[in-house]
C-alpha positions in Angstrom: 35.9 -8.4 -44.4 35.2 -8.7 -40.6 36.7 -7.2 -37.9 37.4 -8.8 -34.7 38.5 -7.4 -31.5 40.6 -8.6 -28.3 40.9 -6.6 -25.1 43.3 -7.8 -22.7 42.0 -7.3 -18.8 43.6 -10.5 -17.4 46.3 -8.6 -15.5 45.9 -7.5 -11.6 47.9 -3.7 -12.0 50.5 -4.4 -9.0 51.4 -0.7 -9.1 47.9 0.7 -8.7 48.2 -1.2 -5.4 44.9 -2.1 -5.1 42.3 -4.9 -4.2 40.6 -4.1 -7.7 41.4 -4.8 -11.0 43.7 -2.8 -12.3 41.1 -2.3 -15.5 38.1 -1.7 -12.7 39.4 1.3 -11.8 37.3 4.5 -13.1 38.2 7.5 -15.3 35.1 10.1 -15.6 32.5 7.9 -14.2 33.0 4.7 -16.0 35.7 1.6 -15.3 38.7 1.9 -17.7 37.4 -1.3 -19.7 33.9 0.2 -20.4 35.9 3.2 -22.0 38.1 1.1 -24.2 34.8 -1.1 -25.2 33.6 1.9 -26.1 36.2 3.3 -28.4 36.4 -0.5 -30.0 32.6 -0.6 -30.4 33.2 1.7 -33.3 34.8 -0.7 -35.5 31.9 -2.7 -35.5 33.6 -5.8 -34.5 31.5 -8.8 -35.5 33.3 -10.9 -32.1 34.8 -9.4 -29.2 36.3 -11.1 -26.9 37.9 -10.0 -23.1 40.5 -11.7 -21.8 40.2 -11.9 -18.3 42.0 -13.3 -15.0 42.7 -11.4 -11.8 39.1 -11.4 -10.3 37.2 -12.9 -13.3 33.8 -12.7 -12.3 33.7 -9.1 -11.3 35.1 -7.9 -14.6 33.3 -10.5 -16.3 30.2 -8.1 -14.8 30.9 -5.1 -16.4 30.6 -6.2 -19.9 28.5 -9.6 -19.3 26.0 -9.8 -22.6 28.1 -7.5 -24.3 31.0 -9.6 -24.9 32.5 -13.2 -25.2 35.4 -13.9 -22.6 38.5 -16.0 -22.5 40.1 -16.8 -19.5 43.9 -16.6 -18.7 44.8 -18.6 -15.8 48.0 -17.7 -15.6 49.4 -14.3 -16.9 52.4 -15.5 -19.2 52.3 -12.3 -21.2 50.1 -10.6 -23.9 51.1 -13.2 -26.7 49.6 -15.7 -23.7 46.7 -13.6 -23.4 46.2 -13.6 -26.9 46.5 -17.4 -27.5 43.2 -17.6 -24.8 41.2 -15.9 -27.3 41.9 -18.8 -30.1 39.0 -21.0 -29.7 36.7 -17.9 -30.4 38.5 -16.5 -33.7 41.2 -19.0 -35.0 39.8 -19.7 -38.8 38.4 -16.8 -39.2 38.4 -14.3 -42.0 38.7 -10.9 -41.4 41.4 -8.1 -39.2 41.5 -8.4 -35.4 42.5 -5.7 -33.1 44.3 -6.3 -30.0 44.0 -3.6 -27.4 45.0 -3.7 -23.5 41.9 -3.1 -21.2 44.1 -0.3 -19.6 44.2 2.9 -22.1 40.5 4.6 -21.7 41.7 7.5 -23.4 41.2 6.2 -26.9 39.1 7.0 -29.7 36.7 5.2 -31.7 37.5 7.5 -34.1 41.0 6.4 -33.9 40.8 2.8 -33.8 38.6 3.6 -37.0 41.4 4.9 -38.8 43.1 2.4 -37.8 41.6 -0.7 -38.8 40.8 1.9 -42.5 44.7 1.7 -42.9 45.4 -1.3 -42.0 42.7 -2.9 -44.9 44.3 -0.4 -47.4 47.7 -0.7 -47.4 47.1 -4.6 -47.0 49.2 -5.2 -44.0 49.5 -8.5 -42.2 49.8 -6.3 -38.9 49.7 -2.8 -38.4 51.0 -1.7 -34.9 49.4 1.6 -33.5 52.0 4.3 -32.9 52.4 7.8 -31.2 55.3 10.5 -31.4 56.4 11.3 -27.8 58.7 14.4 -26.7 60.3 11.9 -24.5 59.8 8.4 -25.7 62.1 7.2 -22.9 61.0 3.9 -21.5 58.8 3.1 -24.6 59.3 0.3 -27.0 60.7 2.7 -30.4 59.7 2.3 -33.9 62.2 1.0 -36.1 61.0 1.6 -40.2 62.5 1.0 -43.4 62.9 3.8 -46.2 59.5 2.3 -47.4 57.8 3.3 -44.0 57.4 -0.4 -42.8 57.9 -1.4 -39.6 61.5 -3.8 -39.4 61.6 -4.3 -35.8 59.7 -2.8 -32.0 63.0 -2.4 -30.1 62.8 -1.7 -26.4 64.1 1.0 -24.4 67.0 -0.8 -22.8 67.9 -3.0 -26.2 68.0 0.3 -28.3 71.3 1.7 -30.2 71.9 5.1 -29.4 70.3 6.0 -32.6 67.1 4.5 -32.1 66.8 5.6 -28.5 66.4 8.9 -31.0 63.8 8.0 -32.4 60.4 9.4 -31.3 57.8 7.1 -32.4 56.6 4.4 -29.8 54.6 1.5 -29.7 50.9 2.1 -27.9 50.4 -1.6 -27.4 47.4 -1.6 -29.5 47.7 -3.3 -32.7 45.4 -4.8 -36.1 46.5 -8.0 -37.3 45.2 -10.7 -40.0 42.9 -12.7 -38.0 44.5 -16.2 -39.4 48.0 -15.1 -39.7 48.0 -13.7 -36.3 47.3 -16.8 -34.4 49.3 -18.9 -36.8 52.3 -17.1 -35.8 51.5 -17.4 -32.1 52.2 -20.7 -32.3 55.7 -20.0 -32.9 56.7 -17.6 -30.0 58.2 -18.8 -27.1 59.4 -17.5 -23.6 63.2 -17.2 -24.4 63.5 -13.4 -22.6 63.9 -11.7 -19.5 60.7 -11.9 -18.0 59.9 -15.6 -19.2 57.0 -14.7 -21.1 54.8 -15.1 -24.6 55.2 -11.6 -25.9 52.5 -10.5 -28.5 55.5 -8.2 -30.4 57.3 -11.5 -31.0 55.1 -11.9 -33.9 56.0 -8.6 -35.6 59.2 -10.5 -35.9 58.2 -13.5 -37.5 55.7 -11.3 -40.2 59.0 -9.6 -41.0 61.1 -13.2 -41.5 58.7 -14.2 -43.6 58.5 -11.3 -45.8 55.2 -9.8 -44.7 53.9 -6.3 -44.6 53.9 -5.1 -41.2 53.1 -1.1 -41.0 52.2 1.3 -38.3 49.6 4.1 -37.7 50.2 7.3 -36.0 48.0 8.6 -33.5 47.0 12.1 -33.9 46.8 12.7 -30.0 49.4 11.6 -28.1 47.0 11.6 -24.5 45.3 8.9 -26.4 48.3 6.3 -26.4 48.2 7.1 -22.1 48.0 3.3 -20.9 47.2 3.3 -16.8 49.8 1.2 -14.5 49.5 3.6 -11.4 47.4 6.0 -9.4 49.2 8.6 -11.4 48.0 7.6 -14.7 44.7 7.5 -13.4 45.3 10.8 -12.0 46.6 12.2 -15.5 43.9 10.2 -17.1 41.0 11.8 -15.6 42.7 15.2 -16.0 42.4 14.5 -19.6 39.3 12.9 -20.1 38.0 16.1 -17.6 39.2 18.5 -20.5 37.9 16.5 -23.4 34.4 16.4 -21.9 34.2 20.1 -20.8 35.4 21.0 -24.4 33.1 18.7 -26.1 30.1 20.3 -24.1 31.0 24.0 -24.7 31.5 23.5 -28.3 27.8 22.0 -27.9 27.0 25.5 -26.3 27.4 25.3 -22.5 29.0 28.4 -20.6 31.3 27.1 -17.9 32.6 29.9 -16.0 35.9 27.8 -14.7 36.4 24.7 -16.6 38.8 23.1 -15.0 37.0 23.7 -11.6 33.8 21.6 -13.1 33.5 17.7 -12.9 31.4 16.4 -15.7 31.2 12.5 -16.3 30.9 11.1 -19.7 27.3 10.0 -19.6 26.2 13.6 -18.3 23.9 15.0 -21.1 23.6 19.0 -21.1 21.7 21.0 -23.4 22.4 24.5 -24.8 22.8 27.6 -23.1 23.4 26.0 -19.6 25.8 27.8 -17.2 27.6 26.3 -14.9 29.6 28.2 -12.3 33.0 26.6 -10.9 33.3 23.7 -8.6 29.8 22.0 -10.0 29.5 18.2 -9.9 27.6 16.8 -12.4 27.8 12.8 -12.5 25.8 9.6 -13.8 23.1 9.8 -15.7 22.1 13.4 -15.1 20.8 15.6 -17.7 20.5 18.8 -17.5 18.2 21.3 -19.5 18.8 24.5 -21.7 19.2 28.3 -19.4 19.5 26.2 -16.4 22.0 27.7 -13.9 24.3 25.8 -11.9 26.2 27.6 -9.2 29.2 27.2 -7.6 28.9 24.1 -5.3 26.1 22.1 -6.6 26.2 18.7 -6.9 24.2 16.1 -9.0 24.1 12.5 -9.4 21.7 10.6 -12.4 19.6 13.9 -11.7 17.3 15.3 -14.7 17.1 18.7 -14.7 14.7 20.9 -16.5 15.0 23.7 -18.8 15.1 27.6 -17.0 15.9 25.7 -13.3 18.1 27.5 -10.9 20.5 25.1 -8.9 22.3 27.1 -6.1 25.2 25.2 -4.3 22.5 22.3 -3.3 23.0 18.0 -3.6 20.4 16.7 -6.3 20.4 12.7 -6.1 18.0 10.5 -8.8 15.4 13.0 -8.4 13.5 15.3 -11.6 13.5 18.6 -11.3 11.0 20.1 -13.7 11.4 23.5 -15.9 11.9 27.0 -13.9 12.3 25.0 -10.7 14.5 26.7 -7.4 16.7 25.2 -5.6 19.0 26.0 -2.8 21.3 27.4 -1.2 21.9 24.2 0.6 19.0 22.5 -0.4 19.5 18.3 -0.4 16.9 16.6 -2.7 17.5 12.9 -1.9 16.9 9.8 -4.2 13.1 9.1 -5.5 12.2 12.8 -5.3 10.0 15.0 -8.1 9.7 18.5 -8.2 6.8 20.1 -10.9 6.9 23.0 -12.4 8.5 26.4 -10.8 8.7 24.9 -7.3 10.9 26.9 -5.4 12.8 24.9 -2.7 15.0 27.3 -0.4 18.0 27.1 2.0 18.3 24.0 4.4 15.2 22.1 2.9 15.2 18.3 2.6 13.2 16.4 0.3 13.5 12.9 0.3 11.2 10.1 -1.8 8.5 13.1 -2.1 6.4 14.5 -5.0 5.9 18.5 -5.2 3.6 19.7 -7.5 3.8 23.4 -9.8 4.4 26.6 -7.9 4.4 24.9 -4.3 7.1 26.3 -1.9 9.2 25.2 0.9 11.6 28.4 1.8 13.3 27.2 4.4 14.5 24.6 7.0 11.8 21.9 5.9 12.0 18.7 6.1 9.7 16.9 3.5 9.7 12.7 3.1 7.8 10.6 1.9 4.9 13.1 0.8 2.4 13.7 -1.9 2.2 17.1 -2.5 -0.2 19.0 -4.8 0.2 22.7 -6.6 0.6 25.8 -5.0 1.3 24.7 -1.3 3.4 26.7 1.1 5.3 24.9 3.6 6.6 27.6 6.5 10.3 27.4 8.0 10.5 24.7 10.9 8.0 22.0 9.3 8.7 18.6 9.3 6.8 15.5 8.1 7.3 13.1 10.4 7.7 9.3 8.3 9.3 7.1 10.4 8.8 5.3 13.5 11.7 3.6 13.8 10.3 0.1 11.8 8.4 1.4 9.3 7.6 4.6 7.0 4.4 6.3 6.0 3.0 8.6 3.7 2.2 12.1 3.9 -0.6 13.4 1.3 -0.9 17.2 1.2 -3.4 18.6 -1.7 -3.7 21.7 -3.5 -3.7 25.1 -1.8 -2.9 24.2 1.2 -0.9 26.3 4.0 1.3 24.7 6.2 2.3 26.9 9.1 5.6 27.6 10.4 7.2 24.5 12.8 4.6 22.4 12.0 5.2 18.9 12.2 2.9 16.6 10.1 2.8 13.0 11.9 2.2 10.3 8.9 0.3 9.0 8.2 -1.7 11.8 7.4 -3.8 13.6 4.7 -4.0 17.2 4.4 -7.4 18.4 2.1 -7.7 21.0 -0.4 -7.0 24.5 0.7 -6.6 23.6 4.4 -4.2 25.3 7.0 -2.1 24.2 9.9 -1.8 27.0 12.6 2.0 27.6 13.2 3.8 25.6 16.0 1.1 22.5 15.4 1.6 18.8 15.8 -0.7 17.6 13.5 -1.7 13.6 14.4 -5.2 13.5 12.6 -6.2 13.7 8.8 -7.2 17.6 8.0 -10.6 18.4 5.8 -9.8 20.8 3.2 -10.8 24.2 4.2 -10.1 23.5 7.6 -7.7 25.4 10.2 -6.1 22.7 12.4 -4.6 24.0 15.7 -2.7 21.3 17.1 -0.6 23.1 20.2 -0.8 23.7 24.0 -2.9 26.7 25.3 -0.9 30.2 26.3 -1.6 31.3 29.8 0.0 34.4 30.9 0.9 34.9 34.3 0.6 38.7 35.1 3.2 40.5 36.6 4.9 37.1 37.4 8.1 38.0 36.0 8.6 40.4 38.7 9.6 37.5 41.4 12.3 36.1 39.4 15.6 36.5 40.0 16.8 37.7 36.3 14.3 40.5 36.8 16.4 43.7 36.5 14.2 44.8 39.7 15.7 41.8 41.8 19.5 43.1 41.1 
């Protein structure tokens, strides 16, 4: 049979206290709703559909052509929320699973095993469960000597024997697709809060005689639902760990794990160390005996294989294999370095190309350039790309030397095996084996010094 999938992402999150969607809100990289699409991608569902409200459009965004939406006017409760999604399942054959927008800690994997034991012990619903060490404040697990679920009972409803009990309700749940929206029909807002509530169904499968079981979670952290900038915080320190493990059972040295920030998307290949306080975030990808040191930084940055990164910001730039970088280096977005480039302390590339074995030791500024193989840049250059409207192109080719504090004025071309004399403006094109001298004359004035009152003979 089918499955089917809701995710509920109506509500605002008043206790994040925040302009954004409560589900908008990121954990490792990605919003909490891309996690949890994620995790319920695994099932396979043949529909999915996102209930949103608070800000529709822009969490409509984050999933737009991956999923059909239902909108929620008015938040009246998850059985409301629910009842939004009937014109896109009602009828239908098959299990759905309902699962707030909110918990970006949990598993494929476990929503697998989920939905598996829900088909085989042929349950009408099957709520998803965890066993806390303080269940205080959760909804409790009430279950007959048959292990089926009788009753969800809340925290302030609760007999002092089932405030005992340890198993709570995650608020994710598998229910018959027809049977679940059948019995929605038959909730109503007779509570506290005035509202449809999606557990009011458990009730009525139970009235009627059917099989209503629960499933329970392996890992507690992956019941963790996020209401406040706590959560989040407790969130991320969990997803942080799960990542970091994940990549050093892949084969990755990290010298202080929980001083390393690694989004999920990150890709990094074996035999990589990474020193503490690294950043590592996007797309990047980083390849095998690369070292990262303490401090560096990078954001969708590939990464060859043998690099050295040390304490330096890489942004959407490709470092190629055996490549230097750093200390406090800043490759800026659009940049490419080739093979075994070494770029030293306090260089700046920026929307530049730098072919194999070329070298820029330090305080350089390079933007906007073609460079070829095995040029030298000395400390002090700049190329100068901007005029203040527009920005032009420097094109440096093989072999050449460009002296200490020179600065290259674009546009500008620089031939094969040419040289700039040190302390050179350079305004016009240079032919390769040239030498262009682009500075004042020295005159000296003998024995000027003399007359000047700093001269140790005028004290």
């Amino acid at each position: 049979m089918s499955n089917y999938a809701i995710i509920l992402a109506a509500g605002k999150g008043t206790r994040m206290k925040s302009d954004l969607p409560k589900v908008l809100h990121k954990v490792s990289g990605i919003t909490m709703l891309e996690h949890v699409f994620r995790a319920v991608s695994a099932i396979e569902p043949t529909k999915n559909v996102t209930v949103i409200g608070h800000k529709a459009e822009l969490v409509k965004e984050v999933l737009a052509g991956q999923s059909q939406f239902a909108l929620q006017t008015e938040q009246l409760g998850t059985g409301h929320a629910v009842m939004m999604a009937e014109s896109e399942l009602a009828g239908l054959e098959g299990q759905t699973l309902v699962i707030a927008g909110d918990t970006p800690l949990i598993t494929g994997e476990s929503l697998k095993e989920l939905i598996d034991f829900h088909v085989s012990h042929k349950n009408v619903a099957t709520i998803l469960t965890a066993t806390a060490d303080n269940p205080f404040g959760y909804g409790r697990i009430i279950r007959n000597e048959r292990g089926e679920v009788i009753k969800i009972v809340e925290q302030k409803d609760a007999s002092e024997f089932e405030q005992q009990v340890k198993e709570i309700n995650t608020g994710t749940y598998v229910f018959d697709n027809k049977r679940l929206f059948e019995a929605l029909k038959n909730i109503n807002t007779n509570n506290a809060q005035g509202e449809y509530y999606l557990t009011d169904v458990i009730s009525i499968f139970r009235e009627a005689g059917e099989k209503v079981g629960a499933y329970v979670l392996r890992d507690f952290d992956e019941s963790l639902g996020v209401n406040d900038r706590l959560a989040l915080a407790t969130a991320e320190s969990v997803m942080r760990r799960r990542i970091n493990k994940a990549h050093m059972i892949n084969g990755v040295t990290f010298q202080n794990p929980e001083a390393t920030y690694i989004e999920v998307d990150v890709e990094i290949e074996p035999d990589v160390l990474i020193e503490a306080n690294v950043t590592l975030k996007g797309q990047t990808k980083v390849g095998s005996e690369t070292v990262l040191t303490n401090g560096a930084y990078l954001v969708d940055a590939k990464i060859g294989a043998g690099a050295v990164i040390t304490n330096s910001m890489i942004e959407e730039s490709e470092v190629a294999d055996g490549v230097t970088v750093g200390p406090y280096a800043h490759i800026r977005p659009g940049s490419s370095l080739a093979k075994d480039v070494h770029i030293g302390n306090f260089v700046e590339v920026k929307g530049s190309s730098i072919g194999e074995n070329s070298k820029a030791g330090h305080l350089t500024y390079i933007g906007n350039a073609e460079v070829g193989s095995n040029v030298n840049f000395g400390a002090g250059t700049i190329t100068v790309n901007y005029d203040g409207q527009h920005k032009y192109k420097t094109k440096i080719a093989n072999n050449a030397f460009v002296g200490s504090n020179s600065t290259l004025i674009a546009p500008l071309e620089i031939g094969e095996n040419a040289l700039t004399a040190a302390g050179s403006t350079i305004t016009r094109d240079v032919p390769k084996d040239s030498v262009a001298i682009g500075r004042s004359r020295q005159e000296n004035k003998d024995m000027y010094a003399l007359k000047l009152p700093h001269h140790p003979s005028q004290k």
